[in-house]
Backbone as numpy.savetxt, mean C-alpha at the origin, in Angstrom:
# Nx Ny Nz CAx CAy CAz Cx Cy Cz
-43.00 7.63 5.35 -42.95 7.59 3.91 -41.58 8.06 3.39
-40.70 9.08 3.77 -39.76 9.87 3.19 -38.76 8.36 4.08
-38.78 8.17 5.29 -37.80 7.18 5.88 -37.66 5.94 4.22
-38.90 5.72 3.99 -38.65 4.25 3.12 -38.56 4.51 1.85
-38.64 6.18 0.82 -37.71 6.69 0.10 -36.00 7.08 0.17
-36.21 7.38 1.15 -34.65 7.34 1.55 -33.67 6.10 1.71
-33.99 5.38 2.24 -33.87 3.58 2.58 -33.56 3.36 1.15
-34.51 3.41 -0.18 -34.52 2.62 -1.37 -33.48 3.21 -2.13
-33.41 4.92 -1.70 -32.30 5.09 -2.61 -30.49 5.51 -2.05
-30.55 5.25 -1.33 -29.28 4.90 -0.65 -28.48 3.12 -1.30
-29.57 2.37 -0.96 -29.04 0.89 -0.66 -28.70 0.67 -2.45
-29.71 0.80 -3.33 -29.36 0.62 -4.94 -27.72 1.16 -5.38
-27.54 2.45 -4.92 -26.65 2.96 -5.42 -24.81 3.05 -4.72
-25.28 2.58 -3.92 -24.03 2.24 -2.98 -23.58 1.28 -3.80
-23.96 -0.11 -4.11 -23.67 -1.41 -4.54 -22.81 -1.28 -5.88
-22.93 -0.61 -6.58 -22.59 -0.34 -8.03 -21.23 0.31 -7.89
-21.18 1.42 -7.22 -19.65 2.35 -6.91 -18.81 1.50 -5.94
-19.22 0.51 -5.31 -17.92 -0.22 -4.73 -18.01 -1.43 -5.68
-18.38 -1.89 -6.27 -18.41 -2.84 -7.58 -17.33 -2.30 -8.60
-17.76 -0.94 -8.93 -16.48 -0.49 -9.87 -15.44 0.46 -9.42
-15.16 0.35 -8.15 -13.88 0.97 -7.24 -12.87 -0.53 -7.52
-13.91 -1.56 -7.15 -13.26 -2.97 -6.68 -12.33 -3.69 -8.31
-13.27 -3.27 -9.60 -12.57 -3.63 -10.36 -11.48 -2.72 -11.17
-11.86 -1.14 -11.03 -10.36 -0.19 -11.07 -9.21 -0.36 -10.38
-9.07 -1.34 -9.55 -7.30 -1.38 -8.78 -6.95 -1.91 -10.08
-5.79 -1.44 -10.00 -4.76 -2.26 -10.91 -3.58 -2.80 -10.26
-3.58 -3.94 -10.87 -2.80 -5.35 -10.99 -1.00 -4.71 -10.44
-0.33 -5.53 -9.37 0.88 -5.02 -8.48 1.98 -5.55 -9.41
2.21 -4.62 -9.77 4.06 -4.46 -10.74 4.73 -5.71 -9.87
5.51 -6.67 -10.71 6.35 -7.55 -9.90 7.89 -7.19 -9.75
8.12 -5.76 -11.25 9.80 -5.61 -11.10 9.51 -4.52 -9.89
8.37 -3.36 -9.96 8.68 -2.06 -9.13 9.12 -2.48 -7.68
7.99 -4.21 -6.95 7.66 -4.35 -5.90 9.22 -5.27 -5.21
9.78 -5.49 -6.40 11.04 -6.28 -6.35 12.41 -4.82 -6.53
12.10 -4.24 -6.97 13.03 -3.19 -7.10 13.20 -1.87 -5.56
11.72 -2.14 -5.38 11.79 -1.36 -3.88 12.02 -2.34 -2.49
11.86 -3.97 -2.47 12.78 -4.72 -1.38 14.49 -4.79 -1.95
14.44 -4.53 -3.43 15.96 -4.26 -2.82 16.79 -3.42 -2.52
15.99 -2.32 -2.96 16.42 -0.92 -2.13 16.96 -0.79 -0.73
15.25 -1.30 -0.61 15.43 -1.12 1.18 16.00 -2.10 2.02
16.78 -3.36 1.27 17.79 -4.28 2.12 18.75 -3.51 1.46
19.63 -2.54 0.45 20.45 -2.20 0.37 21.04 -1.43 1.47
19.34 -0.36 1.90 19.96 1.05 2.58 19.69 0.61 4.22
19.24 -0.47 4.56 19.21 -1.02 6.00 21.10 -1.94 5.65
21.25 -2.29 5.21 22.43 -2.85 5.12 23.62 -1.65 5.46
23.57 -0.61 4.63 24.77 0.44 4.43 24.81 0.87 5.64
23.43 1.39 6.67 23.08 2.01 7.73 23.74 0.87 9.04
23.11 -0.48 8.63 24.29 -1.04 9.75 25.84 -1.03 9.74
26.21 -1.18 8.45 27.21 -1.37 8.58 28.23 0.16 8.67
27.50 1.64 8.32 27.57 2.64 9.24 27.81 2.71 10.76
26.66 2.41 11.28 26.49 2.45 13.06 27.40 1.07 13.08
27.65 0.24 12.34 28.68 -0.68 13.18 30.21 0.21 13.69
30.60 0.61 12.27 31.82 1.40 12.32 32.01 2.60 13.22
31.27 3.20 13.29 31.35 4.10 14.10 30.93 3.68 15.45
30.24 2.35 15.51 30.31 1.97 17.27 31.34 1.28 17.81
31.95 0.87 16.95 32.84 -0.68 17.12 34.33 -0.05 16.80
34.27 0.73 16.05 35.38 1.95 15.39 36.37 0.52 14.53
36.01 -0.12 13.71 36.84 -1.21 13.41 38.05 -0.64 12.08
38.98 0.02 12.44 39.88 0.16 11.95 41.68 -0.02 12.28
Protein backbone atom coordinates (compact mmCIF):
# COMPACT_ATOMS: atom_id res chain seq x y z
CA UNK A 1 0.00 0.00 0.00
CA UNK A 2 2.67 2.75 1.10
CA UNK A 3 4.92 1.23 -2.20
CA UNK A 4 1.80 2.49 -4.55
CA UNK A 5 1.46 5.88 -2.46
CA UNK A 6 4.81 6.53 -2.94
CA UNK A 7 4.90 5.50 -6.79
CA UNK A 8 1.81 8.18 -7.31
CA UNK A 9 3.50 10.84 -5.69
CA UNK A 10 6.87 10.91 -6.96
CA UNK A 11 5.86 10.39 -10.82
CA UNK A 12 3.04 13.63 -10.79
CA UNK A 13 5.50 15.94 -9.48
CA UNK A 14 8.69 15.31 -11.14
CA UNK A 15 6.98 16.16 -14.63
CA UNK A 16 6.07 19.78 -13.86
CA UNK A 17 9.74 20.97 -12.36
CA UNK A 18 11.55 19.74 -15.45
CA UNK A 19 8.74 21.34 -17.63
CA UNK A 20 9.57 24.67 -15.99
CA UNK A 21 13.49 24.24 -15.59
CA UNK A 22 13.12 23.48 -19.53
CA UNK A 23 11.30 26.73 -20.24
CA UNK A 24 13.58 29.13 -17.72
CA UNK A 25 16.88 28.79 -19.97
CA UNK A 26 17.29 31.80 -21.57
CA UNK A 27 17.81 32.44 -25.13
CA UNK A 28 22.15 32.53 -26.16
CA UNK A 29 23.40 36.24 -26.62
CA UNK A 30 24.71 36.33 -30.34
CA UNK A 31 27.19 39.56 -29.63
CA UNK A 32 28.54 37.93 -25.98
CA UNK A 33 28.98 34.36 -27.92
CA UNK A 34 30.70 36.30 -30.86
CA UNK A 35 32.68 38.54 -28.60
CA UNK A 36 34.17 35.54 -26.59
CA UNK A 37 35.38 33.50 -30.18
CA UNK A 38 37.08 36.54 -30.76
CA UNK A 39 38.82 36.79 -27.80
CA UNK A 40 39.94 33.52 -27.78
CA UNK A 41 41.34 33.56 -31.59
CA UNK A 42 42.95 36.81 -30.46
CA UNK A 43 44.83 35.29 -27.32
CA UNK A 44 45.65 31.75 -29.16
CA UNK A 45 47.03 33.96 -31.93
CA UNK A 46 49.36 36.39 -29.60
CA UNK A 47 50.48 33.03 -27.68
CA UNK A 48 51.67 31.56 -31.04
CA UNK A 49 53.10 34.09 -32.29
CA UNK A 50 54.94 34.43 -28.66
CA UNK A 51 56.30 30.69 -28.63
CA UNK A 52 57.10 31.31 -32.32
CA UNK A 53 59.59 34.11 -31.38
CA UNK A 54 61.07 32.86 -28.76
CA UNK A 55 61.51 29.35 -30.53
CA UNK A 56 62.55 30.45 -33.87
CA UNK A 57 64.23 33.72 -32.19
CA UNK A 58 63.24 35.61 -35.57
CA UNK A 59 65.09 38.73 -35.25
Amino acid sequence: MSKKKNAKKTTPLKVPKIQKVLEQQPEKNNTLVLGGVLLAMSSIGLLIFVLSDKVFQLS
